[in-house]
Every structure is written in C-alpha cells, then in structure tokens.
N, C-alpha and C positions, 0 to 999 in steps of 0.2 A: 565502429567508432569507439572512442577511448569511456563513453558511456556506457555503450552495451556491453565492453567486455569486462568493464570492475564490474557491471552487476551481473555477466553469467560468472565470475569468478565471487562472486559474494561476500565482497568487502563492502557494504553499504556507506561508511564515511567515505570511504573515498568515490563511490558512487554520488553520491549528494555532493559532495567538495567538485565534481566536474560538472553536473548539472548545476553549480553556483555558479562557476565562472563562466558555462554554457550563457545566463540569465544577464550574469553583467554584458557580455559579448552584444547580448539582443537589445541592452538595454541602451547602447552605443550603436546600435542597427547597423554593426560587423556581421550579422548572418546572413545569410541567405534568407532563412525562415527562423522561427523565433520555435523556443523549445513550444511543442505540444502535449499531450496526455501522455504517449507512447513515452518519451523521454522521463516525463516523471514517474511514470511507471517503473521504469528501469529501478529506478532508489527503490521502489517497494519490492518491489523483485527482490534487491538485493538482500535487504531486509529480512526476508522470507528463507533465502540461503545462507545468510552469514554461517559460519561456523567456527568464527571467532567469539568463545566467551562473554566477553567484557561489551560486544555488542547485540549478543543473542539478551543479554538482561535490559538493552533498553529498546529491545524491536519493535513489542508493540506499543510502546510510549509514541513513540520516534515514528512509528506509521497511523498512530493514531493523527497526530499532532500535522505532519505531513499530510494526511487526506482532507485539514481542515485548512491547510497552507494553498493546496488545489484548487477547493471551492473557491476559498477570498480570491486569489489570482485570477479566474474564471471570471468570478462576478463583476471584478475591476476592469475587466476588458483589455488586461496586460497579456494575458497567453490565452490559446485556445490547450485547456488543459482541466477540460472539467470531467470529474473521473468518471469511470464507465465502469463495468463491470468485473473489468482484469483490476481495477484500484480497488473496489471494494474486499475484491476473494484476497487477493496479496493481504490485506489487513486482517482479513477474518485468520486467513494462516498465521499470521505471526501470534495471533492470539493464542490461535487454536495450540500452535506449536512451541512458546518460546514464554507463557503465561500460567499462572495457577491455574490448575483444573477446575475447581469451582467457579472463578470469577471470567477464563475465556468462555465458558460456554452462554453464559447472559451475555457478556458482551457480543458476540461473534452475532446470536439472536439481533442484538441492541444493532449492529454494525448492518445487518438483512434487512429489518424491517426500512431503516433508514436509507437503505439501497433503494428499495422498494418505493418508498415515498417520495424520490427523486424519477421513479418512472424507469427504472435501469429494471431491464428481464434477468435473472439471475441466470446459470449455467449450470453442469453437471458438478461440474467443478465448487461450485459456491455450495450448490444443495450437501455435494457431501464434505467440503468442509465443515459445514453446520453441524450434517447430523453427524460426524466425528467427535466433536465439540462436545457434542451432549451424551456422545455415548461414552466420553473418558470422563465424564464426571459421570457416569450410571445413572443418566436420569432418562431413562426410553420416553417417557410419553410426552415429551419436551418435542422428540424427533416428527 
C-alpha cells in the first residue's frame, strides 16, 4: 500500500499525511476495515528512518506525541490501534536515535517502564534499544 511504502522509504510526513486521509476514508466507512496498530505503526517506523534533516529534529516530539494520539483513539473506541510493543521500540528509537544523549536515555527508560505498565512484554529489540540509550550517555549501571 501507498502506506507502507512512504514509511519503508522514510518520509514520515508524508507517511502520516496518508494514514490522515486513510482515517477520514474510515471515517465515511469507504474501507473496507478501518486503519489498526500495524498502520500507525507504519508513521513511527517512518519516524525511525527518516533521513531527511528537518524531520530527524522533530522525530521524537512527533512519536512521542503520536503514541499519545494512539492511546486516546484506542480508548475512544474509533480504531483498534492501541500500541504494542513495535509502538513503544519505534519511539524509544527515535529517541534513542535522533535526541540529546543525556535526555533520550531517561526518556527511552521513562517510554519502558510505561510500556510495562500497560502489560506490553518488551523484545530484544526494545531491551537493546534501552540499554543503547544508556550506554551513549556512559551511564552502565542504568543498564
């Protein structure tokens, strides 16, 4: 779909600009099925790969902000699209990735335990974005 491939090509605005007009589509119930997790996904994905500038500096705002856009939609019972554990790692990356050293590494912590607290099992992937996090701010015993 014209979703998945702006987010394996890593343009996130235009990723999100197609899961928008995905959302009005659903909201005029033109779909088939209405966007789920996996499709919002896609935007944090892209997120994660941008490697356009101008949007690597608002990644983790933008996926922060976006996993809080998840929840509310979730909880409103307008999409099944409440995040799992590919939502939380996408966010901890852009932190991890595209964020001050000092402050991704509590956040990406801050972005875990909150995983956690939703009852989501973390993955390989999640543990070592974590302990990445903490170890490009040189704080080992964080790990």
């Amino acid at each position: 779909t014209r979703l998945m491939a702006w987010s394996r090509a890593g343009d996130a605005e235009m990723t999100a600009r197609v899961l928008d007009d995905i959302i009005v589509l659903a909201g005029k119930n033109d779909l088939d099925r209405p966007p789920q997790t996996r499709e919002f996904n896609a935007v944090l994905q892209a997120w994660t790969k941008t490697n356009i500038p101008e949007q690597q500096r608002l990644a983790a705002t933008r996926c922060d902000q976006f996993l809080q856009d998840m929840k509310l939609l979730a909880a409103q019972g307008r999409f099944r699209c409440q995040p799992d554990v590919y939502s939380y790692t996408a966010v901890m990356t852009t932190h991890s990735r595209f964020f001050t050293k000092h402050y991704s590494a509590r956040r990406c912590q801050e972005i875990f335990i909150e995983m956690r607290q939703h009852g989501i099992v973390a993955d390989s992937k999640t543990y070592s974005i974590l302990m990445d996090a903490w170890k490009q701010e040189n704080n080992p015993e964080q790990m």
